[in-house]
C-alpha positions as a Markdown table, in Angstrom:
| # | Residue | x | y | z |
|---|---|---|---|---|
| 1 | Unk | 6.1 | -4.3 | 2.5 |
| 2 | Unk | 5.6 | -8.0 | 1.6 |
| 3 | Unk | 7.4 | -10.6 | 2.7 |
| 4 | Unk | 9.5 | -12.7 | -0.4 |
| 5 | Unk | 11.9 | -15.3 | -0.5 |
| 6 | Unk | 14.1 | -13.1 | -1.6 |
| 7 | Unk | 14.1 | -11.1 | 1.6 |
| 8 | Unk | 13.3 | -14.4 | 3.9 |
| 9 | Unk | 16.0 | -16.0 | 6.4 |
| 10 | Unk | 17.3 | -18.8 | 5.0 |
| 11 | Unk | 17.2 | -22.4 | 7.0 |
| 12 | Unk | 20.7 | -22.0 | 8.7 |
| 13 | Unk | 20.4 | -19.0 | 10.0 |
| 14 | Unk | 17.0 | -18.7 | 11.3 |
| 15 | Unk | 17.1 | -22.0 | 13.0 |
| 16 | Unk | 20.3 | -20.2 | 14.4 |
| 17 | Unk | 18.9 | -17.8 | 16.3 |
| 18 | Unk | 15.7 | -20.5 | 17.4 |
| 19 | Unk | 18.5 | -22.5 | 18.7 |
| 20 | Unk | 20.2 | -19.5 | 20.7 |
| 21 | Unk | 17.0 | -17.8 | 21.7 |
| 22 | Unk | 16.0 | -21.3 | 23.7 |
| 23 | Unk | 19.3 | -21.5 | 25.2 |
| 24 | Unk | 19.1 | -18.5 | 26.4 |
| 25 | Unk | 15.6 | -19.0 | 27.8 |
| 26 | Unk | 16.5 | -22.3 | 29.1 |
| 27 | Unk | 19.0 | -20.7 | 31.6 |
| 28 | Unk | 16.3 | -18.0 | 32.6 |
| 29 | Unk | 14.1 | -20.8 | 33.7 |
| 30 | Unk | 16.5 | -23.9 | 34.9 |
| 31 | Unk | 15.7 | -22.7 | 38.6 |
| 32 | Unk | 11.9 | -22.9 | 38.2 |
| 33 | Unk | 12.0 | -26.3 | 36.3 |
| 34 | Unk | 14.7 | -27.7 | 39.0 |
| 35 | Unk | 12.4 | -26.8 | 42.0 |
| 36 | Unk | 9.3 | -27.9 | 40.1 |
| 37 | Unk | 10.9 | -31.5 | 40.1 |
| 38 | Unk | 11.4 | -31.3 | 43.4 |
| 39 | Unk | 7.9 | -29.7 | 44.0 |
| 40 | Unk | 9.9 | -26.9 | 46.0 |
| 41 | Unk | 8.6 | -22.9 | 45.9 |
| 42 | Unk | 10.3 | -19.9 | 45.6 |
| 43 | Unk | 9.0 | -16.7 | 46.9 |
| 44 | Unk | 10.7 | -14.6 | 44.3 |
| 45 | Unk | 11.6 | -16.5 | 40.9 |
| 46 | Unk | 7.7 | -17.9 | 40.6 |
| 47 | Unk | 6.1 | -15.0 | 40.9 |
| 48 | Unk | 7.2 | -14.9 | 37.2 |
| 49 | Unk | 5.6 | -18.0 | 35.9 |
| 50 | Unk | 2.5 | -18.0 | 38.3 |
| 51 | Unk | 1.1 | -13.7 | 38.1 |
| 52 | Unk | 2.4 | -13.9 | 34.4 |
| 53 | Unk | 1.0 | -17.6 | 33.6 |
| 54 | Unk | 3.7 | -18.3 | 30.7 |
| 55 | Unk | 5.1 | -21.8 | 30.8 |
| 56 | Unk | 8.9 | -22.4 | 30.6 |
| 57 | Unk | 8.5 | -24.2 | 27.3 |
| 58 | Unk | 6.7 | -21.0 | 25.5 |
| 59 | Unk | 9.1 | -19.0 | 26.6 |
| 60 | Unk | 12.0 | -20.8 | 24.8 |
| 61 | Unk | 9.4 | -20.8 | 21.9 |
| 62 | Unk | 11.1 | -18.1 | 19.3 |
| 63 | Unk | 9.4 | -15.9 | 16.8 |
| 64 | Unk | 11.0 | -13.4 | 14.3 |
| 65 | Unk | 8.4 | -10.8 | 14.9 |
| 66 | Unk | 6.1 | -8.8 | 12.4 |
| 67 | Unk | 7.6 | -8.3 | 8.8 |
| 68 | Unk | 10.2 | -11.3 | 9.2 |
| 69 | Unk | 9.6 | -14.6 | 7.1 |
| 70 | Unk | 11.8 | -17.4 | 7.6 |
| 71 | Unk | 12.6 | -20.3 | 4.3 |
| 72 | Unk | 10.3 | -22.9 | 3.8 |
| 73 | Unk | 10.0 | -25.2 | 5.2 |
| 74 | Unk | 9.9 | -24.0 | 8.8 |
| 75 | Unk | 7.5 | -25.2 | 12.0 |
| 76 | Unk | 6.0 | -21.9 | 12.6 |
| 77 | Unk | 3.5 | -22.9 | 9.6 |
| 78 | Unk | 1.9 | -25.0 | 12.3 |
| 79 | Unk | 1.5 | -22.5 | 14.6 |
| 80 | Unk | -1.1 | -20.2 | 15.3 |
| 81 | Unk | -1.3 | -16.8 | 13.2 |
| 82 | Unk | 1.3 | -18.2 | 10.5 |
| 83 | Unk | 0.9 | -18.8 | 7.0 |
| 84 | Unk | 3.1 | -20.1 | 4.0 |
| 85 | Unk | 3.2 | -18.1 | 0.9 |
| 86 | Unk | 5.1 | -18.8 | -2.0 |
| 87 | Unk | 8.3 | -20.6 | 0.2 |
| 88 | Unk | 8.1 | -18.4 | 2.9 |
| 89 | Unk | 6.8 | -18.6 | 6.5 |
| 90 | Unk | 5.8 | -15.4 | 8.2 |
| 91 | Unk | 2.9 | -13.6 | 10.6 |
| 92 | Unk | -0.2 | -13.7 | 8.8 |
| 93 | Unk | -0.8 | -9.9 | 10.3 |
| 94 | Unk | -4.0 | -9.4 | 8.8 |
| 95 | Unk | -5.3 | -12.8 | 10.7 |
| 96 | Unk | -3.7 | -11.6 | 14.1 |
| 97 | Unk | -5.2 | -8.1 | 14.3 |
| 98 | Unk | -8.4 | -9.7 | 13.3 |
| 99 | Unk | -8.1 | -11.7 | 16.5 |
| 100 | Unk | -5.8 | -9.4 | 18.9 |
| 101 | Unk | -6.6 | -5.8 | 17.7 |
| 102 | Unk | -8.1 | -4.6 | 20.3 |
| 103 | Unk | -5.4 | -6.0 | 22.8 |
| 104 | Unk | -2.8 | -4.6 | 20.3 |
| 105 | Unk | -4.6 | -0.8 | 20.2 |
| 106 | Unk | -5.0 | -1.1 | 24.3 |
| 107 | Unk | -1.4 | -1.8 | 24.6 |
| 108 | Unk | -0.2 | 0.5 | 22.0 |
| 109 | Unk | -2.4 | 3.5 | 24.0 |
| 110 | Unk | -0.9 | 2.1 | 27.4 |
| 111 | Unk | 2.7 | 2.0 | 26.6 |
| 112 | Unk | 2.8 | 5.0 | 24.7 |
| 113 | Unk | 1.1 | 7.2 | 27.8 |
| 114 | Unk | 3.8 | 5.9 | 29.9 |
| 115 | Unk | 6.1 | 6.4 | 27.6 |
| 116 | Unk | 5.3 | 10.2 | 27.9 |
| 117 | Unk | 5.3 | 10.7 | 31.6 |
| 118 | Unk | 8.4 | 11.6 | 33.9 |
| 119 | Unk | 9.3 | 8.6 | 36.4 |
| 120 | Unk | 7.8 | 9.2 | 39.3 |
| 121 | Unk | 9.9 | 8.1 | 42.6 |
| 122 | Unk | 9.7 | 8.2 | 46.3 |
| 123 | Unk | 6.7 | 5.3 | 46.5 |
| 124 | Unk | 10.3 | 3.3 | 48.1 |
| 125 | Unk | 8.4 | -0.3 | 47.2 |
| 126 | Unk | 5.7 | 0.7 | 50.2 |
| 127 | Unk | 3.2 | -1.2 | 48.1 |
| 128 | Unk | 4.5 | -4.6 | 49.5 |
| 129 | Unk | 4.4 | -3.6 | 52.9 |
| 130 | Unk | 0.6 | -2.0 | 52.3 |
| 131 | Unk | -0.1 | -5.8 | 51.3 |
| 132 | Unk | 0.7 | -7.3 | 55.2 |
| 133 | Unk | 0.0 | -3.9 | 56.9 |
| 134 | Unk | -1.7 | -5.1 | 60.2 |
| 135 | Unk | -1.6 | -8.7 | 59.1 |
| 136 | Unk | -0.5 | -10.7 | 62.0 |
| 137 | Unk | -1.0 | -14.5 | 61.1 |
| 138 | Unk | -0.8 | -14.9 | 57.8 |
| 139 | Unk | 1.1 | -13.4 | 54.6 |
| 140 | Unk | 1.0 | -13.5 | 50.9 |
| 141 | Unk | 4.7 | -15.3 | 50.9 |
| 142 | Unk | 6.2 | -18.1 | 53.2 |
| 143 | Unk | 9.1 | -15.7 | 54.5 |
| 144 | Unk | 9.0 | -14.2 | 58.2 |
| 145 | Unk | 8.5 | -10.6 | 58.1 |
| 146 | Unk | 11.9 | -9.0 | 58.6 |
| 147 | Unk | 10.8 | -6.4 | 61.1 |
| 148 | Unk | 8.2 | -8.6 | 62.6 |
| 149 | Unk | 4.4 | -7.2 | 62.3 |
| 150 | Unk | 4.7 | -4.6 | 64.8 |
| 151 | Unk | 7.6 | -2.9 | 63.1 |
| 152 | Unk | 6.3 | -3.9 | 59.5 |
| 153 | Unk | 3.2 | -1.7 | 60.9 |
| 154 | Unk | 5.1 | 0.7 | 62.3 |
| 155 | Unk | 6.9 | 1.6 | 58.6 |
| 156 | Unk | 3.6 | 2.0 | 56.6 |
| 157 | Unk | 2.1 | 4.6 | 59.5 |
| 158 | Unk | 5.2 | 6.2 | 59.8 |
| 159 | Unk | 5.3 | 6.8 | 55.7 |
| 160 | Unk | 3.2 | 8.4 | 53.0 |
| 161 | Unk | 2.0 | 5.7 | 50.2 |
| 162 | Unk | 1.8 | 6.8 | 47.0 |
| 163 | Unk | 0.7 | 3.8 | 44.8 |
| 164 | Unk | -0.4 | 4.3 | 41.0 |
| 165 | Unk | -0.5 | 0.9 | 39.8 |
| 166 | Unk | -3.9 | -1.0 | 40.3 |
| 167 | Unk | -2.7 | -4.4 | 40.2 |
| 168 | Unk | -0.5 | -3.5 | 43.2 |
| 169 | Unk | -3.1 | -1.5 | 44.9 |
| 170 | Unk | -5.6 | -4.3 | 44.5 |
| 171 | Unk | -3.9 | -6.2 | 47.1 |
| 172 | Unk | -3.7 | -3.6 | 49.6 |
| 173 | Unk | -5.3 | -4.9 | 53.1 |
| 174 | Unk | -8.4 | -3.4 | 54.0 |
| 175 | Unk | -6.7 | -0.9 | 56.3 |
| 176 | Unk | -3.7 | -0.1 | 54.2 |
| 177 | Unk | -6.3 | 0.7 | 51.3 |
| 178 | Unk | -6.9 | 4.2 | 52.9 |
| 179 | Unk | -3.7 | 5.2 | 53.3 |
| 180 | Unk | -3.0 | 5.4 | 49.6 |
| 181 | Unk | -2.9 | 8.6 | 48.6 |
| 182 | Unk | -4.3 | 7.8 | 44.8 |
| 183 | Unk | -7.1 | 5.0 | 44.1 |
| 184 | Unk | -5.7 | 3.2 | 41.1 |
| 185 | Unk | -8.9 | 1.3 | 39.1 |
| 186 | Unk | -8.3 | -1.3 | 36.4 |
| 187 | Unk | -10.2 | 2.0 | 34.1 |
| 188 | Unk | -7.9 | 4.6 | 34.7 |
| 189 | Unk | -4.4 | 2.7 | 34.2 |
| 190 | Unk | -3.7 | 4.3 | 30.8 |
| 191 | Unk | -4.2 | 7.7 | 32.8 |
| 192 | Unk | -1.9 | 6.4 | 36.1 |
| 193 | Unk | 0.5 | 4.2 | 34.5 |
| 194 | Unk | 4.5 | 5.7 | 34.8 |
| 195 | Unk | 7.6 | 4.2 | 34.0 |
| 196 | Unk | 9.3 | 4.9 | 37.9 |
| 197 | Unk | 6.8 | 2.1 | 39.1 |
| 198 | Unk | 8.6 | -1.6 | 39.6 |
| 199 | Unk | 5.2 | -3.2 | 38.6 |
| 200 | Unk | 4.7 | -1.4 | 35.7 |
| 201 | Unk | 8.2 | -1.9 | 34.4 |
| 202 | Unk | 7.5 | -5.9 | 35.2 |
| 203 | Unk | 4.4 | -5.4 | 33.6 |
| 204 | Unk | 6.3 | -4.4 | 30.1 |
| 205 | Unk | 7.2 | -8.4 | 30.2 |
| 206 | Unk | 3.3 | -8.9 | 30.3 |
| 207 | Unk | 2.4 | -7.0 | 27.4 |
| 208 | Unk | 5.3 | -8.5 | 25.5 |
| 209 | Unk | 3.4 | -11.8 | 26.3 |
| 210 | Unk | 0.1 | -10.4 | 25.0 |
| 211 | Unk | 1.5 | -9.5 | 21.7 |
| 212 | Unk | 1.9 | -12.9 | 21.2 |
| 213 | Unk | 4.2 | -13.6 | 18.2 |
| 214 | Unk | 4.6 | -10.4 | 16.9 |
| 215 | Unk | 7.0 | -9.6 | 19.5 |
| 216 | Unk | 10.8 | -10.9 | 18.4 |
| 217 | Unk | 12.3 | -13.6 | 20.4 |
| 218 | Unk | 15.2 | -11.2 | 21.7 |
| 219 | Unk | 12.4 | -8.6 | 22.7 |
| 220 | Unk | 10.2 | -10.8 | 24.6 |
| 221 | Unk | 13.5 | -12.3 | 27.1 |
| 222 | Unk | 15.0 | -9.0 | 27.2 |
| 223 | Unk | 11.5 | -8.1 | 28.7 |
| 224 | Unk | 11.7 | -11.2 | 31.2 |
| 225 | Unk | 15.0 | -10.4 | 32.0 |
| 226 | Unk | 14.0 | -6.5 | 33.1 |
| 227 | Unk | 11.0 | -8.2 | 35.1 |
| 228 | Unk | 13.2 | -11.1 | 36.5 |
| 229 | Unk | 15.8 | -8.1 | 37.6 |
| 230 | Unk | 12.7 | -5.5 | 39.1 |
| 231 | Unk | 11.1 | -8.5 | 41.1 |
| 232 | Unk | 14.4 | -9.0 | 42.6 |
| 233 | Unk | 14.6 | -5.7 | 44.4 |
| 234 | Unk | 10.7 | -5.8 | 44.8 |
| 235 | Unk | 11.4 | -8.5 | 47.3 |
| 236 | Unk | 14.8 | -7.0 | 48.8 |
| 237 | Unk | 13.0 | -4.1 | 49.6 |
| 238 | Unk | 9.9 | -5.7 | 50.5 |
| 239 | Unk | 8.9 | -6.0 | 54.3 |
| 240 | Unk | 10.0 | -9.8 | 54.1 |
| 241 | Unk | 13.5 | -11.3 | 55.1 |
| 242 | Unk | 14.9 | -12.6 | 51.9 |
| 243 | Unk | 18.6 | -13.9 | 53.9 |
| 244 | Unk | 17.2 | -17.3 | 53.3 |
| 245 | Unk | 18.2 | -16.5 | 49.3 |
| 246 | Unk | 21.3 | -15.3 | 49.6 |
| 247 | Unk | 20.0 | -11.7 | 49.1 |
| 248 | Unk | 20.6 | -8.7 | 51.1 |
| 249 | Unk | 17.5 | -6.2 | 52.3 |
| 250 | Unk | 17.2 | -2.5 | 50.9 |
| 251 | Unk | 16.0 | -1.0 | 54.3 |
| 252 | Unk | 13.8 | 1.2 | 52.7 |
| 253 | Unk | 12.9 | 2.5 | 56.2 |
| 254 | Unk | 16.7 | 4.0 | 56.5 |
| 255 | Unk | 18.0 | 7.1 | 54.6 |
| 256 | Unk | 20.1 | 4.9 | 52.9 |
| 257 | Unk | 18.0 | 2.3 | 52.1 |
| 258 | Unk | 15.8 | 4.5 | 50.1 |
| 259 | Unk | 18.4 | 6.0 | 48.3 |
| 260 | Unk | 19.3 | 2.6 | 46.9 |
| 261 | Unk | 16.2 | 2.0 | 46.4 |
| 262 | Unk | 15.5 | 5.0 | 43.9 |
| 263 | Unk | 18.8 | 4.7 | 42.5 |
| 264 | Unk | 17.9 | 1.1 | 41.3 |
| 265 | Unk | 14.3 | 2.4 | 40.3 |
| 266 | Unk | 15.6 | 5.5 | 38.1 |
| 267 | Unk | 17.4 | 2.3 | 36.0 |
| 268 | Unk | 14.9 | 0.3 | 35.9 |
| 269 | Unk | 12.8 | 2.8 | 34.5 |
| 270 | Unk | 15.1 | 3.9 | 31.5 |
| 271 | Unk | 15.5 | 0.1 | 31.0 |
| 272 | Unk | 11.6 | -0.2 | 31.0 |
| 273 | Unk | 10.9 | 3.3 | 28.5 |
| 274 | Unk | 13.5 | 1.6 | 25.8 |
| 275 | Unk | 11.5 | -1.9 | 25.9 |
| 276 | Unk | 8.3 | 0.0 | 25.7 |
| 277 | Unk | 9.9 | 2.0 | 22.8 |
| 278 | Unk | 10.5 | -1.3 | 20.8 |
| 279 | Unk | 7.0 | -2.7 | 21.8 |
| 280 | Unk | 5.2 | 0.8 | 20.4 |
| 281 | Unk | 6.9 | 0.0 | 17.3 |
| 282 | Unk | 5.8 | -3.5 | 17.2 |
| 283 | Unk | 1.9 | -2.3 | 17.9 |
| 284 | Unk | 2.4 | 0.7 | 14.9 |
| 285 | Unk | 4.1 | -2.3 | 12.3 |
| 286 | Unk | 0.9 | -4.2 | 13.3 |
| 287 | Unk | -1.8 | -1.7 | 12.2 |
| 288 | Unk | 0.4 | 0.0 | 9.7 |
């Protein structure tokens, strides 16, 4: 259906939601832009500004999504992908899919096979300790290893890894590589991909990213947010000692450690199918 003035936000009230969306985006990302002042690193938080490169200022950056056009005039007709028409601002759509199709098709194939696979559990976050598995001197992360390297080794011999996402996998040592019982490729993700793994439920903040404007502002931080939430017990029940944060470990080498574990990872991945639901949708209003 076009887009008409008639049926456009008008001035107060999509400058309303801007407003509200960078707020709330601004308090995602006060700790990264304190520390970056201070040129200071955090193990945890920047992995979500530095492995999904997206700047705190275009994250505060709000879009209405496909099929939403805002009263003229509005600063999105600047922007990339935009168009004004008659007094409105909205998506050109037909410009973007010229550009982004066959990102949109890849992630509208992706999400959907996910999407229709049971949650797999029991990996008990063993792909972070596959990444230091007989790595003495140095580690991805400047945190000690919370059961030293001996008993970090001990862990990954003493357990059976069953990775399925690649860009995990991908940073497996050398001699944790073999252990997996799957070998994940960047070709076969649409055929691995399921909703019980932490990176592929981090990931569903990614693929928000690559859809670019089409994705609603309110879609694209609850995506952050579920990402911002997964990484957090990624590194709790990671083989490092995350004290130094204020967190508490999920011993995931305990009985009751991995029962937190997979109680945390069932929610995150009923949290993860309902984004991916509402990102399918945004891929099928897109090549409607």
């Amino acid at each position: 259906m076009p887009v008409t003035a008639a049926s456009a936000l008008d001035a107060t009230t999509w400058q309303s939601l801007a407003e509200a969306h960078a707020d709330r985006a601004d308090a995602f990302t006060a700790g990264r832009r304190e520390r970056r002042s201070r040129q200071q690193k955090h193990a945890i938080e920047d992995f979500l500004f530095e492995y999904y490169p997206v700047t705190p200022a275009a994250l505060r950056r709000w879009h209405p999504g496909v099929g939403v056009a805002l009263e003229a005039p509005a600063l999105h007709a600047c922007w990339r992908w935009y168009r004004e028409t008659d007094g409105v601002v909205a998506l050109d759509v037909d410009a973007f899919v010229a550009d982004r199709g066959d990102a949109v098709r890849f992630i509208h194939g992706l999400l959907t096979a996910t999407l229709g696979r049971p949650a797999l559990t029991g990996c008990f976050g063993l792909h972070e300790w596959a990444m230091v598995y007989r790595e003495a001197d140095e580690h991805r992360h400047p945190l000690p290893l919370r059961l030293g390297s001996a008993g970090t080794d001990a862990v990954v011999e003493t357990h059976k890894i069953r990775c399925t996402h690649f860009d995990a996998y991908r940073f497996f040592t050398p001699e944790a590589v073999e252990r997996n019982t799957l070998r994940p490729t960047r070709e076969s993700m649409t055929a691995m991909e399921q909703p019980g793994c932490l990176h592929a439920g981090m990931d569903v903040y990614k693929w928000a990213t690559k859809l670019g404007p089409a994705v609603p502002g309110d879609l694209l931080l609850d995506c952050f947010a579920l990402a911002r939430d997964i990484r957090t017990l990624d590194m709790r029940a990671s083989p490092y000692d995350v004290t130094t944060y204020g967190l508490d470990p999920v011993a995931i080498e305990t009985s009751d450690g991995k029962a937190e574990y997979v109680a945390q990872q069932r929610g995150f991945a009923e949290r993860g199918n309902a984004l991916r639901g509402r990102l399918v949708e945004v891929c099928e209003a897109l090549t409607a």
